[in-house]
BALOBA-1460 file (C-alpha; in Angstrom, 3 decimals):
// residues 84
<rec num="1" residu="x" x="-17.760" y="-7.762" z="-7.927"/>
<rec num="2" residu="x" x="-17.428" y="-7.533" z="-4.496"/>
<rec num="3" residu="x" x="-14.559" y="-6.608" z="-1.733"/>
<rec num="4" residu="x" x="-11.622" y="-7.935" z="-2.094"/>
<rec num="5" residu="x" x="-9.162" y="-8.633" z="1.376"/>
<rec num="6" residu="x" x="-5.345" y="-8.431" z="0.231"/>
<rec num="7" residu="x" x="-4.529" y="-8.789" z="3.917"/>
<rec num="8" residu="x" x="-6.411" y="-7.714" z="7.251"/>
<rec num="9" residu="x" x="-6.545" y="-4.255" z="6.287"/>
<rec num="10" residu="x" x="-6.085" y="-3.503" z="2.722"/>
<rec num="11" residu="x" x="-8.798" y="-4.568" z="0.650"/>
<rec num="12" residu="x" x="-9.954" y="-3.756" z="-3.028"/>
<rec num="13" residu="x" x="-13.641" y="-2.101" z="-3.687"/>
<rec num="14" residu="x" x="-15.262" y="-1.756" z="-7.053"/>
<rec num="15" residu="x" x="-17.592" y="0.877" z="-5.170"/>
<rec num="16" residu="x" x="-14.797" y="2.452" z="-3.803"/>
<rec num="17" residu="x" x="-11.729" y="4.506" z="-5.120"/>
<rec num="18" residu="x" x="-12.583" y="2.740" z="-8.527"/>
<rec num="19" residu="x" x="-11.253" y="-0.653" z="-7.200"/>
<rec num="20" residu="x" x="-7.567" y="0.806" z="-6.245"/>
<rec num="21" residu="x" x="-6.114" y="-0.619" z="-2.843"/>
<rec num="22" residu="x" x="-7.331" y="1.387" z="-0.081"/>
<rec num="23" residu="x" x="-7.630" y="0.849" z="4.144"/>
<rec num="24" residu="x" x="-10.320" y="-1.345" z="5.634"/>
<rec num="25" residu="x" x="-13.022" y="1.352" z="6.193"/>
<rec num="26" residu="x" x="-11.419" y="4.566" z="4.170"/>
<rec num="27" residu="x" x="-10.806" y="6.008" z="0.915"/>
<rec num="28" residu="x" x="-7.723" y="6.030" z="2.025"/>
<rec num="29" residu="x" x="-5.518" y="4.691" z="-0.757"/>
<rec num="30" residu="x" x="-2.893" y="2.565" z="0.099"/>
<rec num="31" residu="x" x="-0.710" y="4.019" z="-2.401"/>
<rec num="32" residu="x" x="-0.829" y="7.415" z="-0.879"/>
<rec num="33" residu="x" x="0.634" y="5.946" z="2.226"/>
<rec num="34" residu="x" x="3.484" y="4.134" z="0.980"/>
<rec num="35" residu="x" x="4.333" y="7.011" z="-1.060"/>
<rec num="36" residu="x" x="4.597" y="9.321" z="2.180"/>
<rec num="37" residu="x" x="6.893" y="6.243" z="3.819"/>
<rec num="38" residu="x" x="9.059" y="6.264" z="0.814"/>
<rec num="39" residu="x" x="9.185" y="10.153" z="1.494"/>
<rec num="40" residu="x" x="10.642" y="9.131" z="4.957"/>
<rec num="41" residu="x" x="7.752" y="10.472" z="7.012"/>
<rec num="42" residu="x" x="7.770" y="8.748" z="10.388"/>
<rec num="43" residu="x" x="4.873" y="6.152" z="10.968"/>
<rec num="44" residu="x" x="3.422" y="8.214" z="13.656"/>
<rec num="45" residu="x" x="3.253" y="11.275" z="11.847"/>
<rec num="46" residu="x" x="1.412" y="9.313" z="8.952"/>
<rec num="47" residu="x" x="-1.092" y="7.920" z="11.390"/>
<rec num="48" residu="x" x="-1.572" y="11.331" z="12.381"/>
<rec num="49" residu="x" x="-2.016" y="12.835" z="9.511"/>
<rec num="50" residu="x" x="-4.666" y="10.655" z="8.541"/>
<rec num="51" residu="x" x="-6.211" y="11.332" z="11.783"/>
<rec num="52" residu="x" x="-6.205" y="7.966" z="13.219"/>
<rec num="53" residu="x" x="-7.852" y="6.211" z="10.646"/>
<rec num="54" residu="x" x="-5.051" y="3.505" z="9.758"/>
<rec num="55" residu="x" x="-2.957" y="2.192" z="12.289"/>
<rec num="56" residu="x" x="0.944" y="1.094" z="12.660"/>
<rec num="57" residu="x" x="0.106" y="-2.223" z="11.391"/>
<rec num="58" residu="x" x="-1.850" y="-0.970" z="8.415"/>
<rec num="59" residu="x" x="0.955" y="0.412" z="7.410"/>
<rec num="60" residu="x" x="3.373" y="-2.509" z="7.780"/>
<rec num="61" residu="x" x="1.041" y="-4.850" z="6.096"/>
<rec num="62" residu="x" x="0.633" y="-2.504" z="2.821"/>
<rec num="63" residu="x" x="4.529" y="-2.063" z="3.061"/>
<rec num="64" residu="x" x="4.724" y="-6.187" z="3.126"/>
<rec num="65" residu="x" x="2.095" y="-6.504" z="1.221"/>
<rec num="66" residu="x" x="4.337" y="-3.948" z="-1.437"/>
<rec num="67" residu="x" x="7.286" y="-6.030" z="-0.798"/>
<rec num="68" residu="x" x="6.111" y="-9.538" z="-2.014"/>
<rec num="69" residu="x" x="4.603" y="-7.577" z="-5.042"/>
<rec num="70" residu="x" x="7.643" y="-6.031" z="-5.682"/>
<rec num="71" residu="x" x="9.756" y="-9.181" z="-5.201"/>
<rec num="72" residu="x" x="6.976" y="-11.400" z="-7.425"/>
<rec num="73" residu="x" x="7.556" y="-8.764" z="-10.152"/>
<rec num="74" residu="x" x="10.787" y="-7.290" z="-10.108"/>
<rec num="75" residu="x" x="12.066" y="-9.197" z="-13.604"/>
<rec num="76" residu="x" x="9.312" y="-6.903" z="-15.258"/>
<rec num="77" residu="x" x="10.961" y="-3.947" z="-14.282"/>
<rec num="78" residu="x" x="14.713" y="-4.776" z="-14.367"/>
<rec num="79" residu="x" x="16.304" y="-2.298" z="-17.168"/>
<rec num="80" residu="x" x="19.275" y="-5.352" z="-18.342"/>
<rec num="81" residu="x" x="22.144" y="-5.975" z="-17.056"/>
<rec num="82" residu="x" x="24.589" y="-4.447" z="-16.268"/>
<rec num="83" residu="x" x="27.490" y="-6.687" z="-18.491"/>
<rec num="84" residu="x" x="28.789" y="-4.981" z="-21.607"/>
């Protein structure tokens, strides 16, 4: 297998991070991110913290990217409704 390109800068890599969604260029795993923007952390502050590595629109493509995976899977994760 080779490297996969989800979107301009998230890719997938056999080789690296055991195929999980990471930054063009890191081991930076895309998950990690979005889990310190669901914390609320401002996007600068994440950029800084991962010393420059991914950029503002890194992040806005893995949260879009997160979004249309959400939205294409949502009925998986639904717990019923709601009606008596």
């Amino acid at each position: 297998m080779e490297t996969k390109f989800m979107g301009r800068y998230v890719v997938t890599d056999p080789e690296i991070c055991h195929g999980k969604p990471t930054f063009r260029g890191t081991r930076i795993l895309v998950a990690d991110v979005l889990e310190q923007v669901a914390d609320g952390l401002a996007w600068e502050t994440i950029i800084e913290e991962w010393r420059g590595s991914i950029s503002y629109e890194a992040i806005a493509e893995a949260v879009r990217l997160s979004r249309w995976a959400f939205l294409e899977n949502a009925d998986k994760y639904a717990f019923g409704s709601m009606a008596a």
